[in-house]
N, C-alpha and C positions, 0 to 999 in steps of 0.2 A: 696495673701500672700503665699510665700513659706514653704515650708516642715518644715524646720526649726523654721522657725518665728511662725508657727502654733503649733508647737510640743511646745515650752516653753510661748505659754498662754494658753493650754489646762492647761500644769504642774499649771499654776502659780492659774489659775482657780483651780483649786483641790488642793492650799497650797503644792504642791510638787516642789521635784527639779527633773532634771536631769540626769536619771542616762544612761551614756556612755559608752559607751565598744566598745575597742580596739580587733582584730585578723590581723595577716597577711594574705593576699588574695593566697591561695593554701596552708597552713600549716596544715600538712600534706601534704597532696594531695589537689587534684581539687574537689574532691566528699565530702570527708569529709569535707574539710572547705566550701562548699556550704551548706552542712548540717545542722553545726554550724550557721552558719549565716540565713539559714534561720529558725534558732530556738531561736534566741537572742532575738527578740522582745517579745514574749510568754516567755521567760524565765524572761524577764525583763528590755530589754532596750531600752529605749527612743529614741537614737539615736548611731547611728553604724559607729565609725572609720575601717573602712577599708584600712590595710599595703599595700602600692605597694612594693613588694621586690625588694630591690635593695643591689646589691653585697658589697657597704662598708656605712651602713647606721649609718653614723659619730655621731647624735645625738642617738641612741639606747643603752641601755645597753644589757648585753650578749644573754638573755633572745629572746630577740628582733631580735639581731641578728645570733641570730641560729635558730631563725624560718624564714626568710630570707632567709639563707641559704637549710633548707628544702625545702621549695617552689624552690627555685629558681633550686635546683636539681631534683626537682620533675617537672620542665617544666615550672610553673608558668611564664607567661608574663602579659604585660600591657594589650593584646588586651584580654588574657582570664579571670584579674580583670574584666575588664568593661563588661566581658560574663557572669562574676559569678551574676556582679549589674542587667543584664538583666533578669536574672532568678529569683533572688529574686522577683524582680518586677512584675513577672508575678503571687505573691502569696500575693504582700505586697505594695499598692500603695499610704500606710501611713509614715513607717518611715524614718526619715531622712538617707541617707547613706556620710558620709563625707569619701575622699580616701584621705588617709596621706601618704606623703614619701619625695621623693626626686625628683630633676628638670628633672638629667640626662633621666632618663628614658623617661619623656614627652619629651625633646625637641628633643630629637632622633625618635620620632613617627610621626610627630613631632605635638608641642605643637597647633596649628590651627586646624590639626585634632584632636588630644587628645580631646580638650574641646569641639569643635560637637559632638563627639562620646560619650563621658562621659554625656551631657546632653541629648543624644538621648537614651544613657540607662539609666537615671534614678539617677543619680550621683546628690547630692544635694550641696556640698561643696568640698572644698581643703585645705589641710594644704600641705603646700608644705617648708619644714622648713629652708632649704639653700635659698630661693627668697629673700632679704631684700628688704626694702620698697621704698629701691635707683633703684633697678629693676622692678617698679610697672608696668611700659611700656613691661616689657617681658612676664610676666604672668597674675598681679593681675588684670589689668584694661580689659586685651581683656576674662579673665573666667567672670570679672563681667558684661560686657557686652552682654557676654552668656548668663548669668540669672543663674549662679554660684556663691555663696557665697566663700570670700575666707577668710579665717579666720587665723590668728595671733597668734603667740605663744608671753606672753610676761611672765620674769623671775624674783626672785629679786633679781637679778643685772642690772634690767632694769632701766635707771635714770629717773629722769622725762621728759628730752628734747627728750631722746627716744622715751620716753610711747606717746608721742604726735606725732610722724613721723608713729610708730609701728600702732598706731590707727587710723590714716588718714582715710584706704582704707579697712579697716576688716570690714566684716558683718557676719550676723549668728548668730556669739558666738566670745568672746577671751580663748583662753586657756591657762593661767594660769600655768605655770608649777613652783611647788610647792619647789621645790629644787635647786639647782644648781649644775650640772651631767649632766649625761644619765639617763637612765630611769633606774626603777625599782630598784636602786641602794639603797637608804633609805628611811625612814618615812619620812612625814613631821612633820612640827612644826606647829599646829593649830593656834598658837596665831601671827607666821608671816604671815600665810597663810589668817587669819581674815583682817590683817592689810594694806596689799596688795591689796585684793580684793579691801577693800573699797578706796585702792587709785585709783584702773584701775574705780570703776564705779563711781566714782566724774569725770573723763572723759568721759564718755561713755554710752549713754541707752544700749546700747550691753550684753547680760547678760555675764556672766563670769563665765567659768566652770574650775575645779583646779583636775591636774592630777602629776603622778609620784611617785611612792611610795605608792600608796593606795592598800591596800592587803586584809582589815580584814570589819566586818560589823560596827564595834563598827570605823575603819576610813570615810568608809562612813557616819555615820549619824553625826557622829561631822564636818568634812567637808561642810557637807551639808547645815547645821546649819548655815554656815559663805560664803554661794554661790550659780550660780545657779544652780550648779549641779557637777556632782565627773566625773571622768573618770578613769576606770581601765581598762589595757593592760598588763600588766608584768605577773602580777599574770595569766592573765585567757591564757597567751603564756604559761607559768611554766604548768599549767594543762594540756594541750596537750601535749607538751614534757613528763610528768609521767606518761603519759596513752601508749605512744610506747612502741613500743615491740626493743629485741637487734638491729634489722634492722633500727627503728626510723622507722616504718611506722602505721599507726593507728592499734588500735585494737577496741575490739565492748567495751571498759572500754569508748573511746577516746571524740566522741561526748558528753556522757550523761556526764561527768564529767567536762565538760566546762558547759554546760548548767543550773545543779546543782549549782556549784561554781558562776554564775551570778544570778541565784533566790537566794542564798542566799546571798551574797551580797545585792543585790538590795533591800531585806528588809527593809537593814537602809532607804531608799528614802521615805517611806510611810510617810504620814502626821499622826503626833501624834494624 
């Protein structure tokens, strides 16, 4: 059983959900968001989105993309994500690490290496948001082949003839994105977010995790309430960006305050 598959019947055995968390790979720096990440788990999370930066990340709200943009000034590349997942791993041969982003980057590495590389360090999933399900020959079939989960964003504005193309080839998890945007831009609506869910899992044993706008404890545990689990990203980017200094480079506030902000969060996730 994979990383993943394992992590959400441990949850499901202990009446819990899922709780996700989102960083860009170098935000800040190389050191600090190493830092962070290998402090997530102990702080609280289940399993770990991991940002590849990339220069125009069309799905991101600003948030998103200016951390992006940090990394990416700060040197951040593909081959040093997949160093930062290497080193995790030498502390952490439990949690899931899923890398989200964009194509360009893999296919310019290019993508046959990308996915040896990513499963030789430890990479457990992909979200890769630009692939649609018409390109499953470019990406999705040769990472599943790998022994890579590659996991699906689906919206609602997803129709139904969609949701069935969109879920073909996803494993893992679906991701659920709870609004319709970029990220981090509003709340959601619990009672469409309820409603959705249970349309995506009348297709699918797949569990279904709901992100985009989750910011506070009191989103979490009602979220949670209606899925398999939450993902936050915006907010725990917002916490690193408040912790810089005038330069935008970490200060000693910078790790402990992403880390804080996920234990609390993660609260909501306990089983009553």
């Amino acid at each position: 059983m994979q990383r993943i598959a394992r992590t959400f019947a441990r949850l499901a055995a202990a009446n819990k959900k899922a709780f996700v968390t989102f960083i860009t790979a170098g935000d800040p720096d190389y050191a600090t968001s190493l830092e962070i990440l290998k402090g997530l788990p102990k702080a609280g999370a289940d399993i770990i989105e991991l940002g590849m930066p990339f220069s125009d990340p069309m799905a991101d709200g600003p948030a998103i993309q200016r951390a992006s943009q940090r990394a990416l000034r700060g040197g951040q590349t593909l081959l040093k994500t997949l160093e930062m997942v290497r080193s995790f791993r030498e502390g952490d041969k439990d949690t899931p690490i899923v890398l989200m982003g964009y194509y360009n980057p893999i296919y310019v590495f290019p993508a046959e290496a990308f996915l040896a590389e990513a499963v030789a360090a430890g990479v457990d999933g992909l979200i890769v948001v630009d692939v649609p399900p018409e390109a499953d020959d470019e990406l999705c079939l040769p990472a599943l082949k790998a022994g890579l989960n590659f996991i699906r964003l689906t919206a609602p504005t997803t129709t139904e003839r969609r949701l069935d193309s969109v879920l073909a080839n996803t494993s893992g998890f679906v991701y659920y994105v709870s609004i319709a945007g970029v990220t981090g831009t509003r709340a959601p609506d619990l009672g469409a977010v309820e409603q959705n869910v249970k349309r995506i899992k009348a297709r699918t044993p797949i569990p279904v995790v709901v992100g985009f706008g989750v910011r506070t404890p009191e989103q979490v545990q009602a979220i949670a309430s209606v899925s398999d689990g939450v993902v936050v990203g915006s907010a725990l980017v917002d916490a690193i960006a408040q912790s810089l200094d005038d330069a935008r480079c970490a200060t000693d506030l910078t790790i402990g305050s992403v880390l804080d902000l996920v234990e609390q969060l993660s609260s909501g996730m306990k089983p009553a």
